[in-house]
PQR file with spaces between the fields and no chain letter, atoms N, CA, C, O and H, PARSE charges and radii, in Angstrom:
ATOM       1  N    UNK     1      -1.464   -0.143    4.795 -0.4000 1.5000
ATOM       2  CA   UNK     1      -1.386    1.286    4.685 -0.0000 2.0000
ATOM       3  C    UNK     1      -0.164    1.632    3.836  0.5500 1.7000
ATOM       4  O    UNK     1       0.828    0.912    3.722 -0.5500 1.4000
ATOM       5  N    UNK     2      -0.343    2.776    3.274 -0.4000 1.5000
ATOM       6  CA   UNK     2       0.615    3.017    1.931 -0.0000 2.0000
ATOM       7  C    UNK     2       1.495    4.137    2.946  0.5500 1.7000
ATOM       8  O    UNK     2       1.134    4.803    3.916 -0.5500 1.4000
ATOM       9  H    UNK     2      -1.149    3.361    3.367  0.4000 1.0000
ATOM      10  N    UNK     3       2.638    4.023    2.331 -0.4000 1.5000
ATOM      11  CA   UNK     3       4.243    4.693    3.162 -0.0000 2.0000
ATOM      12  C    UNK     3       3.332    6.628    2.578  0.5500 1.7000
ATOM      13  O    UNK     3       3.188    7.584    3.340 -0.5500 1.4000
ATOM      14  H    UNK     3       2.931    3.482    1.543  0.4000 1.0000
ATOM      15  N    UNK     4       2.928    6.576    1.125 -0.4000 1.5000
ATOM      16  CA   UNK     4       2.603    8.031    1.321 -0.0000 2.0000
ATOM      17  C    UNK     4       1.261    8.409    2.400  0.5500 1.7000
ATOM      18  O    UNK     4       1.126    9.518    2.917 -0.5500 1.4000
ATOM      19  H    UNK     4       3.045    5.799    0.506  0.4000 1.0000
ATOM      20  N    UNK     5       0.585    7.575    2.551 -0.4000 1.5000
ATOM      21  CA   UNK     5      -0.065    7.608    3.691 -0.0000 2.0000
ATOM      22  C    UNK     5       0.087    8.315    4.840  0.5500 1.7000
ATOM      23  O    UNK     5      -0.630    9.272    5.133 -0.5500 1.4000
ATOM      24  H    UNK     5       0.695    6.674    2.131  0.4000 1.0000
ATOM      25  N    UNK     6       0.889    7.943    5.444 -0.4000 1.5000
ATOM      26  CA   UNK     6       1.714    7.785    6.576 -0.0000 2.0000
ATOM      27  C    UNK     6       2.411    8.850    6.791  0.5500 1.7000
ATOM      28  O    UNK     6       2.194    9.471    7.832 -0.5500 1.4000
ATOM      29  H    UNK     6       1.472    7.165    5.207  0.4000 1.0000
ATOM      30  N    UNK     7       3.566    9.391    5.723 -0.4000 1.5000
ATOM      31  CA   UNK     7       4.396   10.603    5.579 -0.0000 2.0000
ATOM      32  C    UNK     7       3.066   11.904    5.671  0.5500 1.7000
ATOM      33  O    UNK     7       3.361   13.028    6.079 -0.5500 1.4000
ATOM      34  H    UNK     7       3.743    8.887    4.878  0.4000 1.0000
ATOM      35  N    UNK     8       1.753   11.592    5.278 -0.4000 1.5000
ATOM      36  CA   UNK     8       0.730   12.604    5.748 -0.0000 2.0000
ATOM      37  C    UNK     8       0.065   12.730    6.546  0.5500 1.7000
ATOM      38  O    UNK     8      -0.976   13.380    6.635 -0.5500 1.4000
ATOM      39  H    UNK     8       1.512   10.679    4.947  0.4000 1.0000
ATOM      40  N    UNK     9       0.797   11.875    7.505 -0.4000 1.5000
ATOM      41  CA   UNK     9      -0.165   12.236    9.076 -0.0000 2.0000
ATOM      42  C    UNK     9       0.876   12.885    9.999  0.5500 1.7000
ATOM      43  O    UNK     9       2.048   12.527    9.883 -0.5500 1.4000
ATOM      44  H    UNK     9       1.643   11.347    7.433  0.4000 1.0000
ATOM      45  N    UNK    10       0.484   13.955   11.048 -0.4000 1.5000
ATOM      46  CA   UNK    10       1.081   14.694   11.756 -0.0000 2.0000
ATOM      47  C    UNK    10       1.454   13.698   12.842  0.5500 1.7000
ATOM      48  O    UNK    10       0.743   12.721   13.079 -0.5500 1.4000
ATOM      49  H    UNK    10      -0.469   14.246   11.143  0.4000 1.0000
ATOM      50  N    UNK    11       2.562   13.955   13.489 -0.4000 1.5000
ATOM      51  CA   UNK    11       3.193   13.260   14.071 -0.0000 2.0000
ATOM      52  C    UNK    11       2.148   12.392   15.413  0.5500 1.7000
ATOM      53  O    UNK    11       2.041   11.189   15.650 -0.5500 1.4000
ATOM      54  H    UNK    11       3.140   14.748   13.296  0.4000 1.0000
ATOM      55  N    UNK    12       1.485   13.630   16.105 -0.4000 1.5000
ATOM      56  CA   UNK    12       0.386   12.942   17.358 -0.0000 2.0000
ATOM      57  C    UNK    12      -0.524   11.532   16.276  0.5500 1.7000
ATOM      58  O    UNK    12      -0.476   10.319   16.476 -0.5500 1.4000
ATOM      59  H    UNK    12       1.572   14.607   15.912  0.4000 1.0000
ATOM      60  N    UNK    13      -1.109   12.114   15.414 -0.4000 1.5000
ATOM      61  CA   UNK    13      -1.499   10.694   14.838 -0.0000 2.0000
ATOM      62  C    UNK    13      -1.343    9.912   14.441  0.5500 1.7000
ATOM      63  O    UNK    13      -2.301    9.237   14.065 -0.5500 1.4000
ATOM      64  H    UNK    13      -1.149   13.100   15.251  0.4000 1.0000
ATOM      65  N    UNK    14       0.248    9.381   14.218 -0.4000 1.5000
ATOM      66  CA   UNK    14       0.769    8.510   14.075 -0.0000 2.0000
ATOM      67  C    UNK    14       1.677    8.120   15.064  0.5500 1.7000
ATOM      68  O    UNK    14       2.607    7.323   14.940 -0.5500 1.4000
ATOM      69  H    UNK    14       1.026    9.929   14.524  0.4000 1.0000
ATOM      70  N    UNK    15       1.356    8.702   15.987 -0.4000 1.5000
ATOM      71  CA   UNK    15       1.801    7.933   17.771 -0.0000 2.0000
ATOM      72  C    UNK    15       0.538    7.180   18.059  0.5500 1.7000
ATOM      73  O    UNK    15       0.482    6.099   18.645 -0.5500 1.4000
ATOM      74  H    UNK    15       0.600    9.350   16.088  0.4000 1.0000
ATOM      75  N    UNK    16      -0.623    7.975   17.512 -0.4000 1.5000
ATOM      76  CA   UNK    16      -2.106    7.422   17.820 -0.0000 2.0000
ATOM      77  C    UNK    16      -2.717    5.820   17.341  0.5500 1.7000
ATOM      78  O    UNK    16      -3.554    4.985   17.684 -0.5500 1.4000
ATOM      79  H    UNK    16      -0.577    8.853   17.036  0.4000 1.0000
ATOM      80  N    UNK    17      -1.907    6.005   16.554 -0.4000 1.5000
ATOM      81  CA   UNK    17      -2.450    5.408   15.089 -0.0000 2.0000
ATOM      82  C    UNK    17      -1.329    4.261   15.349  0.5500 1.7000
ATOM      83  O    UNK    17      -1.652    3.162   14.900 -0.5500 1.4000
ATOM      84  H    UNK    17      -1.227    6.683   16.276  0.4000 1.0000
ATOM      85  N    UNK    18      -0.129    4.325   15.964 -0.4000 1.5000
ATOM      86  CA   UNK    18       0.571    3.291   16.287 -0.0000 2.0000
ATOM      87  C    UNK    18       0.096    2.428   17.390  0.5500 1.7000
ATOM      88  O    UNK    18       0.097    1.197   17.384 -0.5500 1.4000
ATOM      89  H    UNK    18       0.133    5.219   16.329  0.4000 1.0000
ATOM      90  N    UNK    19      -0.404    3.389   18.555 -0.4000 1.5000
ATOM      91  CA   UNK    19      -0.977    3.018   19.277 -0.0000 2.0000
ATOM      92  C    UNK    19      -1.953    1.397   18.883  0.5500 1.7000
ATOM      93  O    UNK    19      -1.730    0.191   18.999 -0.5500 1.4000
ATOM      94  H    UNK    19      -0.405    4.389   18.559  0.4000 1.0000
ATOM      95  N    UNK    20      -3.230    2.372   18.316 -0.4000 1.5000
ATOM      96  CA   UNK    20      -4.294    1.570   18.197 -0.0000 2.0000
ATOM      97  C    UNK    20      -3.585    0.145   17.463  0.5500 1.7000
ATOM      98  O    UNK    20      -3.755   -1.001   17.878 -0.5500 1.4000
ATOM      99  H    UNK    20      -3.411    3.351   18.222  0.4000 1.0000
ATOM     100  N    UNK    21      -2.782    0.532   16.311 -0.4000 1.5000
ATOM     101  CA   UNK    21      -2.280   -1.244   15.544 -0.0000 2.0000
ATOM     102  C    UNK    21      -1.819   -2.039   16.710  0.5500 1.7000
ATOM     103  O    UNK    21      -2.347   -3.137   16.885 -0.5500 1.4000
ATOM     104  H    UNK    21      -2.645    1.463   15.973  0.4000 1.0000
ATOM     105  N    UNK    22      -0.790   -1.575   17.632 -0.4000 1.5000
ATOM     106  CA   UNK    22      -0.610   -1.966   18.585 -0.0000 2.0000
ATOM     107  C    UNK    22      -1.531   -3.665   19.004  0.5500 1.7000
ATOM     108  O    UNK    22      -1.545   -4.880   18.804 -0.5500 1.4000
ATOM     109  H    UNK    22      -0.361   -0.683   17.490  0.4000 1.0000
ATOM     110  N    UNK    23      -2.214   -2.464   19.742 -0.4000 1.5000
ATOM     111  CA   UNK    23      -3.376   -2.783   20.383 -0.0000 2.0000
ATOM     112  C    UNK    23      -4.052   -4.196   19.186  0.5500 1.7000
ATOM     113  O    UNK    23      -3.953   -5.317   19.686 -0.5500 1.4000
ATOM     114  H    UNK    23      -2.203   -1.477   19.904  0.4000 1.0000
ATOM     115  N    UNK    24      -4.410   -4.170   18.363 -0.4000 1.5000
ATOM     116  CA   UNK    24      -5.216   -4.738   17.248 -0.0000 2.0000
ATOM     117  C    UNK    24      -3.738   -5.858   17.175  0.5500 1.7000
ATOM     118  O    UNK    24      -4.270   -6.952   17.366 -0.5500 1.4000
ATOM     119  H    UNK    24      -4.491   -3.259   17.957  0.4000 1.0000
ATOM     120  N    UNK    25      -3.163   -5.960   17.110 -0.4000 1.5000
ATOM     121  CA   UNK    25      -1.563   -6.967   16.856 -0.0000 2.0000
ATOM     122  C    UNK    25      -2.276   -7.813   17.950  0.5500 1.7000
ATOM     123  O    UNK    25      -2.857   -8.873   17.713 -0.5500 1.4000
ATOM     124  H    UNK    25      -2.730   -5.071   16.955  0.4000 1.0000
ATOM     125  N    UNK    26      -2.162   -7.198   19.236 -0.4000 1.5000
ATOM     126  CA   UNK    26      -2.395   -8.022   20.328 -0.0000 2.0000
ATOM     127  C    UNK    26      -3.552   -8.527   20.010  0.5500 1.7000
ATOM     128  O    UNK    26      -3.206   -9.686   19.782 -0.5500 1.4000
ATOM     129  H    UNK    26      -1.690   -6.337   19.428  0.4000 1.0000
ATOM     130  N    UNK    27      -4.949   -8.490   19.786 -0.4000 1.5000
ATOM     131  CA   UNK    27      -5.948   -8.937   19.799 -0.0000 2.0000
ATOM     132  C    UNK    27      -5.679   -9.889   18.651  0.5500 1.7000
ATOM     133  O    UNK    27      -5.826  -11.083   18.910 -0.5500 1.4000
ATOM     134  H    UNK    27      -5.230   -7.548   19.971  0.4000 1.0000
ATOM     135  N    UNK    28      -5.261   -9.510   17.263 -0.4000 1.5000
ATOM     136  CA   UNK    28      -5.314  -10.710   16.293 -0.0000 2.0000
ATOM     137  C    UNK    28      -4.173  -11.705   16.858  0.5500 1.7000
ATOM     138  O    UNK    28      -4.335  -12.848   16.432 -0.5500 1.4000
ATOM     139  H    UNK    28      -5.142   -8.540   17.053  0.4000 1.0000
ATOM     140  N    UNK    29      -3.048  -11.551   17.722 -0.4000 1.5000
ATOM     141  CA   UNK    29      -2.194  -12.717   17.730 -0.0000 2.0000
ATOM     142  C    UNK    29      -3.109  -13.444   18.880  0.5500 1.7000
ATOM     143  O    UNK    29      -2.700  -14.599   18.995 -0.5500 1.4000
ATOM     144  H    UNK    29      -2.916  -10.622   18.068  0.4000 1.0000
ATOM     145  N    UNK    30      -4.305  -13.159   19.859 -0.4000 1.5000
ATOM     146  CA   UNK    30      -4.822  -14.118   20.704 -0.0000 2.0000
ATOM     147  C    UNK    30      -6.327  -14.948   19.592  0.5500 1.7000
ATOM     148  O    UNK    30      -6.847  -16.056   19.719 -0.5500 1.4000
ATOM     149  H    UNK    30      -4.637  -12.221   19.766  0.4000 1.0000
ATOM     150  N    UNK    31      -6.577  -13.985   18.720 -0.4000 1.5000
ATOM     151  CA   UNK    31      -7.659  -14.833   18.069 -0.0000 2.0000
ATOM     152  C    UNK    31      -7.041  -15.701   17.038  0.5500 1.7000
ATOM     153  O    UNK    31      -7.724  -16.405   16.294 -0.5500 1.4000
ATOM     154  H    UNK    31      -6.154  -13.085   18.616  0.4000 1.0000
ATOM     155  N    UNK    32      -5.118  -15.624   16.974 -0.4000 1.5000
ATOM     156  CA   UNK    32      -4.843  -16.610   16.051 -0.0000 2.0000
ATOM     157  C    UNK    32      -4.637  -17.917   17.077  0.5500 1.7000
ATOM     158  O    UNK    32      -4.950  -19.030   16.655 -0.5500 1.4000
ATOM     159  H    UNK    32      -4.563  -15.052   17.578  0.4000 1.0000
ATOM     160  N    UNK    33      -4.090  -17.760   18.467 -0.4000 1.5000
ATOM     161  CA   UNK    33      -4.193  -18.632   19.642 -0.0000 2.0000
ATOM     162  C    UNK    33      -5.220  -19.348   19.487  0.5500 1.7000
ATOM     163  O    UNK    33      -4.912  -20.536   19.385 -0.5500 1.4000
ATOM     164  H    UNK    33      -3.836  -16.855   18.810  0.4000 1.0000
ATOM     165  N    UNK    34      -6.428  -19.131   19.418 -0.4000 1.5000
ATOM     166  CA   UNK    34      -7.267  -19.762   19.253 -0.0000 2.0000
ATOM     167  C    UNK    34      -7.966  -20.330   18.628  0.5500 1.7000
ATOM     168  O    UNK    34      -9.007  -20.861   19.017 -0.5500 1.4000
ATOM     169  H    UNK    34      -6.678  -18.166   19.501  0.4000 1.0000
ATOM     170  N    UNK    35      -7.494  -20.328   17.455 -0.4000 1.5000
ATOM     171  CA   UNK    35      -7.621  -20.702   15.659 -0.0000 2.0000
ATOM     172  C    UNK    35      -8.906  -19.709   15.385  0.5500 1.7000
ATOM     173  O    UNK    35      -9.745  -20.100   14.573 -0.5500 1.4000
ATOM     174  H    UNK    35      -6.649  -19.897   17.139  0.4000 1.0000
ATOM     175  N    UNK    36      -9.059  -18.636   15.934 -0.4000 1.5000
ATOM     176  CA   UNK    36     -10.232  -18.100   15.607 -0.0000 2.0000
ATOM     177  C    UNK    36      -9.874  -16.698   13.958  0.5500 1.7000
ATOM     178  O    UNK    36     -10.737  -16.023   13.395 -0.5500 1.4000
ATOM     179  H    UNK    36      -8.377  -18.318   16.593  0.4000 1.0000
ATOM     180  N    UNK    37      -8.882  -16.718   13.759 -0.4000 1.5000
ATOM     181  CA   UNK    37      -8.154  -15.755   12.833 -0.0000 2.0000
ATOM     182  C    UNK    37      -8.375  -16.765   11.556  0.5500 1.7000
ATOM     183  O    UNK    37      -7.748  -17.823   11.518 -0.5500 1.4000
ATOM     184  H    UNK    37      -8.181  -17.265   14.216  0.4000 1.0000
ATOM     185  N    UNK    38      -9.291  -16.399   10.514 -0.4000 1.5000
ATOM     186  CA   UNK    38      -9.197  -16.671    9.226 -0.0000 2.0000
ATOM     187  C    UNK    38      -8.020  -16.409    8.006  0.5500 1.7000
ATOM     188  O    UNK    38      -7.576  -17.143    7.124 -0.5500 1.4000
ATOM     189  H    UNK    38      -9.801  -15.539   10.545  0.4000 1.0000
ATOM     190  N    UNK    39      -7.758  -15.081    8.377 -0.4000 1.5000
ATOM     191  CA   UNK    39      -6.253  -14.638    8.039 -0.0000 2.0000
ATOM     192  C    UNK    39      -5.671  -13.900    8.021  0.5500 1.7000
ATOM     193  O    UNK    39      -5.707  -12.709    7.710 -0.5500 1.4000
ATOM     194  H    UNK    39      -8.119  -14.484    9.094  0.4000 1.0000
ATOM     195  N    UNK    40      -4.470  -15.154    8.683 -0.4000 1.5000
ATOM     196  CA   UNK    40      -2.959  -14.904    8.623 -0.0000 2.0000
ATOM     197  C    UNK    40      -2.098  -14.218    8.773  0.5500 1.7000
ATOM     198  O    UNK    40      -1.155  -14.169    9.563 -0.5500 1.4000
ATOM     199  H    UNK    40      -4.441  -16.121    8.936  0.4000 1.0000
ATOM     200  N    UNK    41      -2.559  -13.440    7.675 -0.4000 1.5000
ATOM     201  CA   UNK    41      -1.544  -12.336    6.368 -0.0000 2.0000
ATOM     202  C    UNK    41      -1.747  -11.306    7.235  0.5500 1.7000
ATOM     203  O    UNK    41      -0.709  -10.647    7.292 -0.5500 1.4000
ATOM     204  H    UNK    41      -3.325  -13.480    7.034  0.4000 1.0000
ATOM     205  N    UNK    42      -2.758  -10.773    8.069 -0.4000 1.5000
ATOM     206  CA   UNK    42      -3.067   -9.436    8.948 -0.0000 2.0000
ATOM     207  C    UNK    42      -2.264   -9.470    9.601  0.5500 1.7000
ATOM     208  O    UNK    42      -1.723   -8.366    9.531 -0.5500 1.4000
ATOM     209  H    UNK    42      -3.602  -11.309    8.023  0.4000 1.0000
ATOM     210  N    UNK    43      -1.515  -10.374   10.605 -0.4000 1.5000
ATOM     211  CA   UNK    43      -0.679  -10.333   11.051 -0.0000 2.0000
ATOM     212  C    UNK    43       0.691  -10.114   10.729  0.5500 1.7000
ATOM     213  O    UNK    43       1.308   -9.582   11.651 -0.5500 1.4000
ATOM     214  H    UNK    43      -1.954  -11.271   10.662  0.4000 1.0000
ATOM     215  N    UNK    44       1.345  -10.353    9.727 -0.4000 1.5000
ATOM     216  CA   UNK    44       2.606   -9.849    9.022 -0.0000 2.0000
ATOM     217  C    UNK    44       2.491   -8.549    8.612  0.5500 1.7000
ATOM     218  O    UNK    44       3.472   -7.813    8.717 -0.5500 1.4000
ATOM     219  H    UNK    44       0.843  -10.785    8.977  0.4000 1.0000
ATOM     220  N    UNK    45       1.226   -8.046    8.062 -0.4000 1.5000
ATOM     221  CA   UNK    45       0.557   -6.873    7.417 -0.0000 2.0000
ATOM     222  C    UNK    45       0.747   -5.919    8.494  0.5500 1.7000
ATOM     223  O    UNK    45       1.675   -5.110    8.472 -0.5500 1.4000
ATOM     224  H    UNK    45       0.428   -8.644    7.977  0.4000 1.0000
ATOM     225  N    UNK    46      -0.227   -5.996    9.576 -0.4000 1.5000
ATOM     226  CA   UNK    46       0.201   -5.070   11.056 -0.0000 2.0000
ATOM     227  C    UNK    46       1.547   -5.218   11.604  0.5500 1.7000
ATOM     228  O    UNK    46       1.921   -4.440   12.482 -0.5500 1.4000
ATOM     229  H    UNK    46      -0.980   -6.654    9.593  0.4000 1.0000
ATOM     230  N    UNK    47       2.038   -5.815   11.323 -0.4000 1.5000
ATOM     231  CA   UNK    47       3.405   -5.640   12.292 -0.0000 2.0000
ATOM     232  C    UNK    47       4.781   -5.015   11.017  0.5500 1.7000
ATOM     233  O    UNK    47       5.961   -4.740   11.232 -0.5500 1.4000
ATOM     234  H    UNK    47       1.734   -6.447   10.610  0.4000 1.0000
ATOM     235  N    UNK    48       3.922   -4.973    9.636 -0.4000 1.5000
ATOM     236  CA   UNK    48       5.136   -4.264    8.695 -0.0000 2.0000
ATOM     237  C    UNK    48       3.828   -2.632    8.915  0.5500 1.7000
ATOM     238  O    UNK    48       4.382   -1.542    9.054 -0.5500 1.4000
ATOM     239  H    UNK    48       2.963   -5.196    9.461  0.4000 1.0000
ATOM     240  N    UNK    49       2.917   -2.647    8.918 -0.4000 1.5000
ATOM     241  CA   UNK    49       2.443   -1.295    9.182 -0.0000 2.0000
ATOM     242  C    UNK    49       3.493   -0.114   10.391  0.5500 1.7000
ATOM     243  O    UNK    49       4.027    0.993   10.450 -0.5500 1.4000
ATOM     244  H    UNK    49       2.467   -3.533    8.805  0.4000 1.0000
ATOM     245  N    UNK    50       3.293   -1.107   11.003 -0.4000 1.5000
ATOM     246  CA   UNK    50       3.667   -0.190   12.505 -0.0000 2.0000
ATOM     247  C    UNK    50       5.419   -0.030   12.409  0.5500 1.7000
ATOM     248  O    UNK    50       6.032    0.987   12.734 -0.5500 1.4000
ATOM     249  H    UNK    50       2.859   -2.007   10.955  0.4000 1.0000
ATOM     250  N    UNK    51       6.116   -1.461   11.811 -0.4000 1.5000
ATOM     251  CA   UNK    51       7.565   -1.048   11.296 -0.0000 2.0000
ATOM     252  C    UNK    51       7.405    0.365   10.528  0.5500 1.7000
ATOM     253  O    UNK    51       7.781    1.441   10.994 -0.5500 1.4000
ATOM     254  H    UNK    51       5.618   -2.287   11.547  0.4000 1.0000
ATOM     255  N    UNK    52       6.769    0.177    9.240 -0.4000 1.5000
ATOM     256  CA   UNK    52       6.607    1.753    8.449 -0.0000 2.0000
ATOM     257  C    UNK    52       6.194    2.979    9.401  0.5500 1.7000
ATOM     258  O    UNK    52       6.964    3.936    9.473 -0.5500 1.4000
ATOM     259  H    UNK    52       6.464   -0.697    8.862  0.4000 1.0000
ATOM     260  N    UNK    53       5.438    2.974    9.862 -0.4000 1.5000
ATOM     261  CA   UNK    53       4.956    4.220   10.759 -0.0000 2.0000
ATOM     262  C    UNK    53       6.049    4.633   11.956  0.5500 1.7000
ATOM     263  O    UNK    53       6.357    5.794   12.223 -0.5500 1.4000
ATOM     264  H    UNK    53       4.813    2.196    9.803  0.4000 1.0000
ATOM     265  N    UNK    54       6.523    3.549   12.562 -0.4000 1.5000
ATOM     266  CA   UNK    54       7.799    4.393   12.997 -0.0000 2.0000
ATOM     267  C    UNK    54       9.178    4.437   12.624  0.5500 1.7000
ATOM     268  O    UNK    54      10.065    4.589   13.463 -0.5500 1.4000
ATOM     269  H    UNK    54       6.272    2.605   12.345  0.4000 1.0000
ATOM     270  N    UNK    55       9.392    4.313   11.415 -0.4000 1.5000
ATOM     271  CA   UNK    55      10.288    4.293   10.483 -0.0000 2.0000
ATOM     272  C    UNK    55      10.098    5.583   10.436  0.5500 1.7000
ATOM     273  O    UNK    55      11.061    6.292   10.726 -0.5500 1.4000
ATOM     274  H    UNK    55       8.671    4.190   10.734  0.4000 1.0000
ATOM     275  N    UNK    56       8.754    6.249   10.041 -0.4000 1.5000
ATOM     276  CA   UNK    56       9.057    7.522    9.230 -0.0000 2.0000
ATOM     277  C    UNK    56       8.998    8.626   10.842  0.5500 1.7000
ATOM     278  O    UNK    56       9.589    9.692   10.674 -0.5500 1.4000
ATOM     279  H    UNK    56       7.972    5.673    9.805  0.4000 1.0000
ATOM     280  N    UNK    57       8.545    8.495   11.873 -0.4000 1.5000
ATOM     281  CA   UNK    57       8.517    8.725   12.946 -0.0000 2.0000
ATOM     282  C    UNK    57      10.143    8.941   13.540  0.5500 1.7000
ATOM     283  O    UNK    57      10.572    9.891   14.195 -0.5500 1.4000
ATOM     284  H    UNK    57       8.065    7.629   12.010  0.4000 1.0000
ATOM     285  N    UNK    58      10.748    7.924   13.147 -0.4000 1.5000
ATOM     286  CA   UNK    58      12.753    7.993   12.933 -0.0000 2.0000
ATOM     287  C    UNK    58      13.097    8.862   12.179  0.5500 1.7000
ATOM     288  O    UNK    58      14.105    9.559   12.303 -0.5500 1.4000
ATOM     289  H    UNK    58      10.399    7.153   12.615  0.4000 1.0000
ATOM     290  N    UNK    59      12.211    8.917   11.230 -0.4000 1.5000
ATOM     291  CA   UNK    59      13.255   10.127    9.924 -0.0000 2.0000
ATOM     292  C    UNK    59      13.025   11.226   10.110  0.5500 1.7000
ATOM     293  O    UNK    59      13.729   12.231   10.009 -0.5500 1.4000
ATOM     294  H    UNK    59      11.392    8.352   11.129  0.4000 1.0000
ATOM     295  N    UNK    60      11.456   10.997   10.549 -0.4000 1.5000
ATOM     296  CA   UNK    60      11.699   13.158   11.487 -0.0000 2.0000
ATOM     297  C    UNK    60      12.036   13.266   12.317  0.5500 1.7000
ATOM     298  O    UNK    60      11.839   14.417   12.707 -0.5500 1.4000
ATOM     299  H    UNK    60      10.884   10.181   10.631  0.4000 1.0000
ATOM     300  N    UNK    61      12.581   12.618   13.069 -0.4000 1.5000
ATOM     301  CA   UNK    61      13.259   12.937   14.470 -0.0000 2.0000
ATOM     302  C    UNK    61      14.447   13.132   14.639  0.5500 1.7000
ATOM     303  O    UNK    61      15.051   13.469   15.657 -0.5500 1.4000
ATOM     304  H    UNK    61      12.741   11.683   12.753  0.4000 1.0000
ATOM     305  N    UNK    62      15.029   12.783   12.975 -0.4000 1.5000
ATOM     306  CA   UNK    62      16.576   12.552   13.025 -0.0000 2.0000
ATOM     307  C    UNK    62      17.153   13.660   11.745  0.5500 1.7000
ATOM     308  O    UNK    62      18.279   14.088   11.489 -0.5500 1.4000
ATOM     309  H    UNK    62      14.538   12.509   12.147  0.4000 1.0000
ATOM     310  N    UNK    63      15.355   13.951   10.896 -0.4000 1.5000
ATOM     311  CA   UNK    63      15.963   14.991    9.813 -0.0000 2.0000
ATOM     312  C    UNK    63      15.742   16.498   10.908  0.5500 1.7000
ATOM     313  O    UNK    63      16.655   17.312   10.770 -0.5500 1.4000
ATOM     314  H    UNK    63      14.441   13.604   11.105  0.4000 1.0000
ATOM     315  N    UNK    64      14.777   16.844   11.806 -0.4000 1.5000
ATOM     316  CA   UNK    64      14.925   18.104   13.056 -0.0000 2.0000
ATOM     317  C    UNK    64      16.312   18.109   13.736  0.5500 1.7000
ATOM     318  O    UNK    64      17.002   19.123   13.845 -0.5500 1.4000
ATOM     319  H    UNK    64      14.036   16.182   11.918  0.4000 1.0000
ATOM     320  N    UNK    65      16.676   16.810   14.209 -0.4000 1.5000
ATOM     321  CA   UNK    65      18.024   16.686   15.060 -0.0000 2.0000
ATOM     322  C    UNK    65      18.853   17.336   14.039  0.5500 1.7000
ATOM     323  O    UNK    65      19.493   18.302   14.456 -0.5500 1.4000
ATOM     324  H    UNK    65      16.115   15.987   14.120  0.4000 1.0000
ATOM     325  N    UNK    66      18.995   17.035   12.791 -0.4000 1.5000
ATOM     326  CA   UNK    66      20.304   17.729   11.778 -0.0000 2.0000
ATOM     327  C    UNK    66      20.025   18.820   11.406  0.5500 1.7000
ATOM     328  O    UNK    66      20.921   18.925   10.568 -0.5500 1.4000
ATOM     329  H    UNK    66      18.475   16.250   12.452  0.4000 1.0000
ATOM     330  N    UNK    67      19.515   19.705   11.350 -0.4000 1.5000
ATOM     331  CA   UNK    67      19.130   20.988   11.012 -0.0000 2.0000
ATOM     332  C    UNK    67      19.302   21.463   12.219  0.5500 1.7000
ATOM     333  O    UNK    67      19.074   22.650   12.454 -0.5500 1.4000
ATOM     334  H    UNK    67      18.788   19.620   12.031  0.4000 1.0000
């Protein structure tokens, strides 16, 4: 998912939307347990998604706090 992406979703859907990767992290790190994950890369991929999404989730919380 692209960072301008992201900066265009309202805040509930990207609690939502963190949620669900969440969720999907957990399921691909047990189908990599099991060699059942073809690839890899989803896994580094989801876990820099969800870094970005509450990254920007930090910057509005902290550009409201200063104003």
């Amino acid at each position: 998912m692209k960072l301008y992406e992201i900066r265009e979703m309202k805040d509930e859907e990207l609690l939502k939307r963190i949620q669900e990767e969440k969720d999907n992290l957990v399921d691909l790190r047990f189908q990599h347990a099991l060699k059942n994950l073809t690839n890899t890369a989803k896994l580094s991929q989801t876990k820099k998604d969800i870094a970005r999404m509450l990254t920007v989730l930090k910057e509005r919380k902290l550009k409201v706090s200063a104003d």
